[in-house]
C-alpha positions as CSV (number, residue, x, y, z in Angstrom):
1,X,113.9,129.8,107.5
2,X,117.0,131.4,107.7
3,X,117.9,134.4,107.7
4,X,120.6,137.2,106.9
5,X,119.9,139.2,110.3
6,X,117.7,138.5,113.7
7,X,115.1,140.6,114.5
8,X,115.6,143.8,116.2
9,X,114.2,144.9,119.8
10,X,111.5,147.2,117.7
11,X,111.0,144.2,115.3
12,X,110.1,142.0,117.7
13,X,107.7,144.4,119.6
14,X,106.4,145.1,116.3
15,X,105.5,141.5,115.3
16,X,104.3,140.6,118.7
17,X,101.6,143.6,118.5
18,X,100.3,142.1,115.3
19,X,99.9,138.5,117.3
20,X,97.9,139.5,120.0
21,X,94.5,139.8,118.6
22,X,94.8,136.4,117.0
23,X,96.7,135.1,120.2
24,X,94.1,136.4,122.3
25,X,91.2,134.6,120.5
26,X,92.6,131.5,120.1
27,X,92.9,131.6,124.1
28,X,89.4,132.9,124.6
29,X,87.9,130.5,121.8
30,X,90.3,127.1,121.6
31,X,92.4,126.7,124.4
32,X,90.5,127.5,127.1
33,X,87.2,125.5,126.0
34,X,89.3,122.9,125.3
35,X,91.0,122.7,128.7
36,X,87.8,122.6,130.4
37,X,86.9,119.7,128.3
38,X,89.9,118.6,129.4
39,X,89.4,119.1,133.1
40,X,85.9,117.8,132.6
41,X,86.7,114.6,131.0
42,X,89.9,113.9,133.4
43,X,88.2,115.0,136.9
44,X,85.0,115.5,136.2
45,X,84.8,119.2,137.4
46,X,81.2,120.6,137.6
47,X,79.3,122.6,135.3
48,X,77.4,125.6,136.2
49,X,73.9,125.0,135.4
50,X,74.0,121.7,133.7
51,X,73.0,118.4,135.1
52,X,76.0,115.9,134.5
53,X,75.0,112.0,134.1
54,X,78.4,110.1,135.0
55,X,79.7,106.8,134.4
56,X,82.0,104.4,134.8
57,X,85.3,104.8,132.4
58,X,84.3,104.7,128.3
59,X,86.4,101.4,128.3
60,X,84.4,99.2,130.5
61,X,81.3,99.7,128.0
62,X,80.5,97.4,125.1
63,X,78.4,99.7,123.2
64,X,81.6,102.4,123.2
65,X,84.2,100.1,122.9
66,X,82.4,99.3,119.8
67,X,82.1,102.9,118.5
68,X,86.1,103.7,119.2
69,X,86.7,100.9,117.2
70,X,84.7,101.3,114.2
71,X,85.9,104.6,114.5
72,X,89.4,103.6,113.9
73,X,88.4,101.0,111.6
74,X,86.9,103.3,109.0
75,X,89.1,105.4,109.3
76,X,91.9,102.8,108.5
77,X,89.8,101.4,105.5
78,X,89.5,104.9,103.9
79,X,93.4,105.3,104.2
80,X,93.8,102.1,102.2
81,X,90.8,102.9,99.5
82,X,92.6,106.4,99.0
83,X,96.0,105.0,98.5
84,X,94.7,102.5,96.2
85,X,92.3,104.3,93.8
86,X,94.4,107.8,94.3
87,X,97.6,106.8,93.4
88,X,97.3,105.5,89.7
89,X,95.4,108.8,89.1
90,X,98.5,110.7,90.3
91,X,100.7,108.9,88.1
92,X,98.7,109.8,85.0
93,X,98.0,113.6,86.3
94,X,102.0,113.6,87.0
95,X,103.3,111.4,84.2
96,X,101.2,112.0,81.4
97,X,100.2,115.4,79.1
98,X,96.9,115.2,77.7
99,X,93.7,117.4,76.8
100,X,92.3,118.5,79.9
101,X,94.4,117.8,82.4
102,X,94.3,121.3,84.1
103,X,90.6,121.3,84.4
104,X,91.2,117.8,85.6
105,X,93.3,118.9,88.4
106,X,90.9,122.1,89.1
107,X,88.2,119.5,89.3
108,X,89.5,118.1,92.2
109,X,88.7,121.2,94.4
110,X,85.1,120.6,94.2
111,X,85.0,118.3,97.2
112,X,87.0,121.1,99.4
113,X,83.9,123.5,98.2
114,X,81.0,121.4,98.9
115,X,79.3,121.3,102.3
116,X,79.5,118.1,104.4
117,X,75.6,117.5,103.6
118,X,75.3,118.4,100.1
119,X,78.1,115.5,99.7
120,X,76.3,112.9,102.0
121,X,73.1,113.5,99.9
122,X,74.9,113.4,96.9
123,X,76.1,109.5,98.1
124,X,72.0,109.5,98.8
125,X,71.0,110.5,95.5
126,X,73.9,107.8,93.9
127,X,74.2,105.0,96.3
128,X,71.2,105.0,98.8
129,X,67.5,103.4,98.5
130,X,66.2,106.0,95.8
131,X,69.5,106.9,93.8
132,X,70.8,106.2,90.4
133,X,72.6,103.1,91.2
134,X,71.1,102.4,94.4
135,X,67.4,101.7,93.4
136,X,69.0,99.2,90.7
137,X,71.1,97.4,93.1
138,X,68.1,97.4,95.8
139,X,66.0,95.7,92.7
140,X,68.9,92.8,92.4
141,X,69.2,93.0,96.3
142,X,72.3,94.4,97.0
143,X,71.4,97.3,98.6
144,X,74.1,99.5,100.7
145,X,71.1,100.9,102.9
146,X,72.1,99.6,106.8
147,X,76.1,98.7,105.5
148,X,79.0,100.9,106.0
149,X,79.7,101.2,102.6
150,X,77.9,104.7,102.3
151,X,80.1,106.2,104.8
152,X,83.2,104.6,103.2
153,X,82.0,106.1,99.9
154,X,81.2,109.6,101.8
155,X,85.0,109.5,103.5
156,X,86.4,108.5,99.9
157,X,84.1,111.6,97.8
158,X,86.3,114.0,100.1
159,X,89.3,112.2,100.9
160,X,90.6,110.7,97.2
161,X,91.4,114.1,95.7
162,X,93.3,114.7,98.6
163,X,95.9,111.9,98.0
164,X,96.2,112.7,94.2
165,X,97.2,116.0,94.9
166,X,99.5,115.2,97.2
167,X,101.1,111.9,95.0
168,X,101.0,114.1,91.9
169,X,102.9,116.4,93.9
170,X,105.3,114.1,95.5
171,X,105.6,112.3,91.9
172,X,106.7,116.3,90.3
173,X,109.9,115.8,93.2
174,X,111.1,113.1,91.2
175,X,114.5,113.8,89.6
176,X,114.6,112.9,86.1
177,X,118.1,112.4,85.8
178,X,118.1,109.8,88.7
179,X,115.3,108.1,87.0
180,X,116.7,108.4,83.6
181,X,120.5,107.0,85.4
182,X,118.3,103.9,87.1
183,X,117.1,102.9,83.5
184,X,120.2,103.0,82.2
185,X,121.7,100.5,84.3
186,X,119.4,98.4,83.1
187,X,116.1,98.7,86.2
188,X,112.9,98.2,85.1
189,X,110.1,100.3,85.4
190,X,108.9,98.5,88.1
191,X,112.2,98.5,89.9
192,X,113.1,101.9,88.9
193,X,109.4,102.9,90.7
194,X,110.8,101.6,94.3
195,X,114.0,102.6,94.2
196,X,113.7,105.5,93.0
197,X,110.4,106.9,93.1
198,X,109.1,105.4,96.0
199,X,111.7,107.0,98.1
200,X,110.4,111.0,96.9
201,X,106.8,109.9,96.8
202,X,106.4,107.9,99.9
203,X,106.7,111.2,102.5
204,X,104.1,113.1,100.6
205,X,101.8,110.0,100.6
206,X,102.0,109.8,104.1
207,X,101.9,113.5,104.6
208,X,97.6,112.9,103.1
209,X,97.2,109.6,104.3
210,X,97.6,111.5,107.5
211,X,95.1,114.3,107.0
212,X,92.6,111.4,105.5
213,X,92.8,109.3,109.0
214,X,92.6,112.3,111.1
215,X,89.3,113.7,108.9
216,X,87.7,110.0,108.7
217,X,88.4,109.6,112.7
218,X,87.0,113.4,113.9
219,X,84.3,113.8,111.0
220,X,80.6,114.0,112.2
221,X,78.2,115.4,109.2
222,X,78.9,112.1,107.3
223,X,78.9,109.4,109.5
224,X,75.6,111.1,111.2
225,X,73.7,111.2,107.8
226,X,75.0,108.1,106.3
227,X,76.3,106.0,108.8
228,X,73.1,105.4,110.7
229,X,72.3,103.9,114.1
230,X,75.0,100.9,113.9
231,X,78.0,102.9,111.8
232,X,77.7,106.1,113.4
233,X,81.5,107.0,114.5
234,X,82.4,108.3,118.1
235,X,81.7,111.8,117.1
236,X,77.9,111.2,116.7
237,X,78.1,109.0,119.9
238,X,79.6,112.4,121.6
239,X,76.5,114.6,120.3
240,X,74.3,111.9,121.3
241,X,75.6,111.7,124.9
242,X,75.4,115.8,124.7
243,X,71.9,116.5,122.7
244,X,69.6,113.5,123.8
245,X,71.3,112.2,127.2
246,X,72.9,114.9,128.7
247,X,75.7,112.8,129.9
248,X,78.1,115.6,129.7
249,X,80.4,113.3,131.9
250,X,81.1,110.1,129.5
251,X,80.5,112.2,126.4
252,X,84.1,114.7,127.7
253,X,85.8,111.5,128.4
254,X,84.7,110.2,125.1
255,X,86.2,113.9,123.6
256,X,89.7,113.5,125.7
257,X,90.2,110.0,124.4
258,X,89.7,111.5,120.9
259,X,91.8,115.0,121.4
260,X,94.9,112.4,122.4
261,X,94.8,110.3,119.6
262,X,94.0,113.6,117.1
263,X,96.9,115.1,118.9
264,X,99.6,112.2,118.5
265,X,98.4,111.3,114.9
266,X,98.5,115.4,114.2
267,X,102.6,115.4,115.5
268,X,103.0,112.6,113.2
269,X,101.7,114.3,110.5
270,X,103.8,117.8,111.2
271,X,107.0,115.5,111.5
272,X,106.2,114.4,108.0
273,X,105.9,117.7,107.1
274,X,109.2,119.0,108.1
275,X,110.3,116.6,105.1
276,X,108.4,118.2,103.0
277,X,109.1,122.1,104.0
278,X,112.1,122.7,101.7
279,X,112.4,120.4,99.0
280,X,115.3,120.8,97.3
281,X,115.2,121.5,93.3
282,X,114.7,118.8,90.8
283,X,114.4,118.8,87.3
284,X,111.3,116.7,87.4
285,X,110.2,113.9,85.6
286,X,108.7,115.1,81.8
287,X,105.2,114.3,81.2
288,X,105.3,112.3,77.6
289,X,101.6,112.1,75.6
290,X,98.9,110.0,75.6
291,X,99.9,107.0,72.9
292,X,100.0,103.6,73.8
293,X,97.2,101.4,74.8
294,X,98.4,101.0,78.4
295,X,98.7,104.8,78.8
296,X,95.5,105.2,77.2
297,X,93.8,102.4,79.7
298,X,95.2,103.8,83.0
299,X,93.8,107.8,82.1
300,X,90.6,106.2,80.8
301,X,90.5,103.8,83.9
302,X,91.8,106.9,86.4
303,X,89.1,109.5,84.8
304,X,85.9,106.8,84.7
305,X,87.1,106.1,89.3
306,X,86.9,109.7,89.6
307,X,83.7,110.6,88.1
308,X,82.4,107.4,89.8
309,X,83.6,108.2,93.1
310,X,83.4,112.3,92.8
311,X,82.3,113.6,90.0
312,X,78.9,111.4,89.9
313,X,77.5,112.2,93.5
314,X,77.5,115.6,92.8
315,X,75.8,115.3,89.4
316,X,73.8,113.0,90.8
317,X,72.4,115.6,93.4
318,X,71.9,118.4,90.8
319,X,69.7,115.9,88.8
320,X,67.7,114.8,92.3
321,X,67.3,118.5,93.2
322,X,65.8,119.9,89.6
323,X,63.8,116.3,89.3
324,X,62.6,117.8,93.0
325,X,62.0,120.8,91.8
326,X,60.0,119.8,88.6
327,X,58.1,116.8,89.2
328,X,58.6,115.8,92.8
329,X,56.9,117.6,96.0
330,X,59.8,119.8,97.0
331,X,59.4,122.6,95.6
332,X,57.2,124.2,97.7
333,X,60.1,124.3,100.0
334,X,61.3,127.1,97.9
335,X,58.5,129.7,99.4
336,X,58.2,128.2,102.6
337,X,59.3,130.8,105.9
338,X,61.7,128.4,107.3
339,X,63.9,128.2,104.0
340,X,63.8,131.9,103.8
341,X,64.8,132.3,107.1
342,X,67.9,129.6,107.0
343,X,69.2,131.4,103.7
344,X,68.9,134.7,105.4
345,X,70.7,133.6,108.9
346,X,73.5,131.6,106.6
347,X,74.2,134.3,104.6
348,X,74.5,136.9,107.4
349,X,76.0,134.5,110.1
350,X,79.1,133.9,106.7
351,X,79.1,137.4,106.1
352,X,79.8,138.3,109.6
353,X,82.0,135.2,110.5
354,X,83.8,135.8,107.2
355,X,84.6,139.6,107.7
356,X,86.1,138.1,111.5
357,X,88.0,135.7,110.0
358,X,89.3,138.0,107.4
359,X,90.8,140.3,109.8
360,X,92.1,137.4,111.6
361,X,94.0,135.6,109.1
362,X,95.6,139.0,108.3
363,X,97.3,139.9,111.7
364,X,97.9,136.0,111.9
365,X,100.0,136.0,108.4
366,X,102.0,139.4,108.9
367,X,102.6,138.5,112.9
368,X,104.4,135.3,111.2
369,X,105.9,137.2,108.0
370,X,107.2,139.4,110.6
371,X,108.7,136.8,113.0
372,X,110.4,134.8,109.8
373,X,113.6,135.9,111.2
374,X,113.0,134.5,114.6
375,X,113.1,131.0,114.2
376,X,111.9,128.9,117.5
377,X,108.9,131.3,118.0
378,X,108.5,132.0,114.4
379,X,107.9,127.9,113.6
380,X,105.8,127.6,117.0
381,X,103.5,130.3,115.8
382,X,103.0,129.2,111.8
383,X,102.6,125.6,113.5
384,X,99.8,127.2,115.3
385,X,97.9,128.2,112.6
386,X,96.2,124.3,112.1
387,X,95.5,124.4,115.8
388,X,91.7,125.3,115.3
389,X,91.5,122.0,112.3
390,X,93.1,119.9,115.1
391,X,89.7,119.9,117.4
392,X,86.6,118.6,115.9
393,X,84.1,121.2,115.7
394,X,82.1,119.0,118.1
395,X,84.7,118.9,120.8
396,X,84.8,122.8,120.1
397,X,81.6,123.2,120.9
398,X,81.4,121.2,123.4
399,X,84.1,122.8,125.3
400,X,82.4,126.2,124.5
401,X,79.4,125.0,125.6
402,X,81.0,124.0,129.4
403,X,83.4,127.1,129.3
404,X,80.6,129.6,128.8
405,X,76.9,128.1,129.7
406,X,75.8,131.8,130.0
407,X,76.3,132.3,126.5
408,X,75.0,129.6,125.1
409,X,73.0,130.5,121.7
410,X,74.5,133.7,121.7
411,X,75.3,135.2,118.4
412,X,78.7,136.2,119.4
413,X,79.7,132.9,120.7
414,X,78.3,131.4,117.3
415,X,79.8,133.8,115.2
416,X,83.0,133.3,117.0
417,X,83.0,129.4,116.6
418,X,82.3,130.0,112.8
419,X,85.4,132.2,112.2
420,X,87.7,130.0,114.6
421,X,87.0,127.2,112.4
422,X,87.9,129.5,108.9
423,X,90.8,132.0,109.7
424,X,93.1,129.2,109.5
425,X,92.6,129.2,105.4
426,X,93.2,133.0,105.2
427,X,96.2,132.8,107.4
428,X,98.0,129.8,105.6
429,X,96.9,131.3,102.3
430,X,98.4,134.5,102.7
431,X,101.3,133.4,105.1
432,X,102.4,131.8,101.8
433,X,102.1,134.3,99.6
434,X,104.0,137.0,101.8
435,X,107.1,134.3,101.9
436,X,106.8,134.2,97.9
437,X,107.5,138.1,97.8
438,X,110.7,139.5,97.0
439,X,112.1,141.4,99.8
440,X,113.2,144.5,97.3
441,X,109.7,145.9,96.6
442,X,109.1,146.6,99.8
443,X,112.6,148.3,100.4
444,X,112.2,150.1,97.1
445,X,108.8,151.4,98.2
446,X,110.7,152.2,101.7
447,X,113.9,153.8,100.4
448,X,111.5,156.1,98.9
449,X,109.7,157.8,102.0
450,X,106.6,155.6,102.5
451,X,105.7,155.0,105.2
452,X,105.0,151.0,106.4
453,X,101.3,151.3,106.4
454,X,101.5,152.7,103.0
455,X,103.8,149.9,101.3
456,X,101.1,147.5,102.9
457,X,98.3,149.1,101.0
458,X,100.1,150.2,97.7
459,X,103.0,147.2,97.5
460,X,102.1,144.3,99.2
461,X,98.4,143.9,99.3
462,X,98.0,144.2,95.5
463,X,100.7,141.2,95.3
464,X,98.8,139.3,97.9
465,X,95.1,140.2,97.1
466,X,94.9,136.9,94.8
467,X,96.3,134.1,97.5
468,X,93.7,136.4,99.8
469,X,91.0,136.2,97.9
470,X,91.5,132.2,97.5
471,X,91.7,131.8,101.7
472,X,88.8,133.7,101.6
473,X,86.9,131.6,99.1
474,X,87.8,128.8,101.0
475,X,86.8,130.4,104.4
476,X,83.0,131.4,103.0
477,X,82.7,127.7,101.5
478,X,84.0,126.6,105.3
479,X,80.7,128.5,106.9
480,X,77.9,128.7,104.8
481,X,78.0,124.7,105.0
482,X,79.0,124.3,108.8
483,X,76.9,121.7,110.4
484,X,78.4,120.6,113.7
485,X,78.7,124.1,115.8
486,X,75.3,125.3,113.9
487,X,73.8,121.9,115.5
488,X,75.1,122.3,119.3
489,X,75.5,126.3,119.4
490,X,72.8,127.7,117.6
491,X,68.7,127.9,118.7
492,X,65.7,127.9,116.5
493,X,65.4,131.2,115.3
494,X,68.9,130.9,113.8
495,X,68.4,128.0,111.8
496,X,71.0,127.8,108.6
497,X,70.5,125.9,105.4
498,X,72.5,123.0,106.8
499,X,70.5,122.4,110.0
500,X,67.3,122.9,107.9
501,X,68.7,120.3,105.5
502,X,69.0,117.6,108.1
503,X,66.0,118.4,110.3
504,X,64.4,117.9,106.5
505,X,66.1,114.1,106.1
506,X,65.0,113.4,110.3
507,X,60.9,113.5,109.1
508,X,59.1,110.7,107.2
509,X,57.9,111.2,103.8
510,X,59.0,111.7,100.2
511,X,57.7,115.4,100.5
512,X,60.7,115.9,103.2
513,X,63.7,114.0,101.0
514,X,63.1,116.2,98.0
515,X,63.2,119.0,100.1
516,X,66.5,118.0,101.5
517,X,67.7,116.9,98.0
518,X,66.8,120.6,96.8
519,X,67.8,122.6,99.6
520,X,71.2,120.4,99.6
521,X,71.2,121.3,95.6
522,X,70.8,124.5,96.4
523,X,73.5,125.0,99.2
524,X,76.2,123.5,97.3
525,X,75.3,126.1,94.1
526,X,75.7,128.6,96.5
527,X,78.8,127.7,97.9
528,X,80.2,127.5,94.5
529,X,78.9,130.7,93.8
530,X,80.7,132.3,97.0
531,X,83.8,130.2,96.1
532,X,83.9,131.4,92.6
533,X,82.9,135.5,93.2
534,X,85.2,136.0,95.9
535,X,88.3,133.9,94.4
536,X,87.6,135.7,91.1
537,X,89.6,134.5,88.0
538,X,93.1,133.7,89.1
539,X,95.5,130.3,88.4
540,X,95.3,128.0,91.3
541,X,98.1,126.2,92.3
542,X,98.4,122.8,93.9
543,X,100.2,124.3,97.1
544,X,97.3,127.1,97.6
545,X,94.3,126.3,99.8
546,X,92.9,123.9,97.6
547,X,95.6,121.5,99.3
548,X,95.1,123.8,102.9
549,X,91.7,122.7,103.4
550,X,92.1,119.1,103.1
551,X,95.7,119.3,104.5
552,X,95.0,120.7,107.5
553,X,94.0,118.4,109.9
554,X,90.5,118.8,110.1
555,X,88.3,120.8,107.9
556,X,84.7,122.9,108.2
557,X,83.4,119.4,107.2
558,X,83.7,117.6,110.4
């Protein structure tokens, strides 16, 4: 971030005008809910109007001490699976030119799009009692109903693409010549790989390995739908204490214990990060073609994991939904009041939060294009920006829920939890693309009499509009499938597609499973829809938001 001159006194009042309205929410909306879970989980203050069970320290009981461990556990065992299955598909995405590839690599957004229960019922509709491969293996009694291989296979649908991105990307820092200098000498491929790749690829690894452990350890949608009584991770135990036991005591412990060890594991991922900031410039690594039975074996071997881990739950669903539809008894969800009513409050509540958010990111991005020249404040502030993915949207709501009881299902407070969680995508979207511009439109624009606001409208935002209309896709996808606020935040009346979806999957009956399989169908078509009208046609590069909403530390899908 350097810079040829500092800011001046007017530059600095300028950019500081610009932070405050994003400043000021985040106080009003993150920080202070989260210091009073803070002060409720460290000295168990009282809350107005709410009856507080307490306990003894979340240590000195079995049943959590098992929950906090599994937690970390799972979240361990995804890291590895990732690392395992992800990087041989970034070496063929990175290494190798083939028919395809790009809408390979634009495949790999789908899991950022998709809601966090359209992708646990698409493991249902593969993997559980009734699905394609499930029902089979149930037959030859190997079922995966009661194990905690579905929420394994949940964390690796969302998590997997994340690490190929990020190794394909770390494999593109390679330097050809120091590679094509290691063979030389006489290293072989092998060797070559660790002494000279490893060494570029091993930060960026890290960098997603990061991000997975810190989404595995905080998420709440999947490990509620798929992991069951016994698998369920610490964030289901915390809306458990909150919903059913109102042990607002242990369950703020329970969310302290997990902001610290979000907290330290989210430093750890910003210091790999600052590796990463400014790489310097390579001549990368050429991709060669497909020929040879070995190349041909790892792509075939890559693409057939993929569709199995990724591609296939989501087909799987589509199938379950129109089978449904067709010959099974949830169609007649379609008509009924209560989807009507869901579709109508998740459209509005997105369409509200969204324009919120919006605005949001805006002011957030030009308050930190404006302070590029400052550096201390200017890196505190754009390090900011993943502060709302840092808190689990159950912690968040929690926190809101002590910090303002008289609010509680209030569509502000909703509304404002919904575009806390989102402006982050907008912000790092277009905080990225305002760096990219070259300095001299602007001063051409300038040197010729218009005025600031008007290079903004005329100059800049027709540059921008595309990396803004991608944070925006992203945002929209982030709310119309928000689960965790919806389900702690919201009251009956306001009932959204997602909350529908699981009260659907908590009643007995085949009727109720098709109508979750539908409605599930039916949220994830429209998410794509949203996705794909408001990003519009444009190129989508790997360090754009498809990569933000995965690596930022936690996404709309806890």
């Amino acid at each position: 971030m350097a810079a040829a001159a500092p800011l001046s006194c007017r530059q600095r009042r300028h950019a500081l005008w610009l932070a405050a309205v994003p400043l000021l929410f985040a106080l009003a909306w993150l920080v202070a809910p989260v210091a009073r879970l803070l002060a409720q989980g460290l000295w168990g203050e009282p809350v107005a109007g709410l009856v507080v069970a307490d306990t003894g320290p979340w240590w000195q009981d079995a049943h959590l001490r098992w929950r906090v461990g599994w937690t970390l556990l799972q979240a361990l065992a995804t890291c590895a699976l990732c690392a395992l299955l992800g990087l041989p598909m970034a070496w063929v995405l990175a290494r190798l030119e083939f028919t395809g590839r790009l809408w390979w690599q634009r495949a790999l957004m789908l899991p950022f799009v998709v809601p966090t229960l359209v992708a646990a019922l698409g493991i249902l509709s593969l993997w559980g009692p009734r699905g394609w491969f499930g029902e089979p293996l149930a037959q030859a009694g190997w079922s995966l109903q009661g194990t905690p291989w579905l929420l394994l296979l949940g964390n690796v649908f969302f998590n997997l693409s994340l690490v190929v991105r990020a190794a394909s990307d770390g494999l593109g820092q390679v330097s050809a010549q120091r590679l094509a200098a290691a063979r030389t000498l006489g290293a072989t491929p092998w060797r070559a790989f660790w002494r000279v790749e490893w060494p570029v690829l091993a930060p960026w690894l890290a960098s997603a390995l990061c991000l997975v452990f810190l989404y595995c350890f905080t998420g709440f949608g999947l490990a509620l739908v798929l992991g069951g009584q016994r698998w369920a991770t610490v964030e289901v135990e915390i809306y458990t204490l909150i919903a059913h036991e109102l042990a607002l005591g242990p369950a703020a412990r329970l969310a302290v214990a997990m902001l610290a060890l979000t907290a330290a594991v989210a430093w750890a991922y910003a210091w790999v990060e600052r590796r990463l900031a400014s790489p310097g410039r390579v001549t990368p690594v050429p991709r060669r073609p497909l020929a040879g039975c070995a190349a041909w074996g790892w792509w075939a071997l890559s693409l057939l994991v993929w569709l199995l881990l990724c591609g296939a739950p989501l087909l799987a669903l589509l199938a379950k939904g129109v089978q449904a539809a067709l010959w099974g008894q949830g169609i007649a969800v379609l008509a009924d009041e209560d989807t009507r009513l869901a579709l109508w409050n998740t459209l509005r509540f997105t369409a509200m939060a969204l324009a919120l958010a919006t605005a949001l990111g805006v002011l957030y991005a030009l308050a930190g294009h404006a302070l590029r020249r400052w550096a201390a404040p200017a890196l505190a502030w754009r390090a900011s920006a993943y502060a709302p993915l840092v808190v689990s949207p159950v912690a968040l709501a929690f926190g809101l829920l002590l910090l303002y009881p008289q609010w509680l299902a209030s569509l502000p407070l909703l509304v404002a939890a919904y575009a806390l969680l989102a402006y982050p995508f907008v912000a790092k979207a277009l905080t990225a693309a305002l760096d990219g511009l070259p300095a001299q439109y602007a001063q051409a624009a300038a040197s010729l009499g218009a005025s600031p606001q008007r290079v903004w409208w005329r100059v800049t935002l027709p540059l921008v509009a595309p990396a803004l209309r991608r944070g925006m896709a992203f945002a929209a996808a982030t709310m119309l499938g928000e689960f965790a606020v919806s389900l702690l935040l919201s009251r009956p009346e306001w009932l959204t597609l997602s909350t529908l979806i699981y009260q659907r999957l908590g009643r007995p009956g085949p009727a109720n499973m098709d109508a979750a399989l539908l409605l599930s169908a039916l949220l994830m078509l429209l998410a794509l829809l949203a996705f794909v009208l408001i990003e519009g046609r444009g190129p989508s590069h790997p360090s754009d938001p498809s990569r933000q909403r995965r690596h930022a530390p936690h996404s709309h899908h806890a």
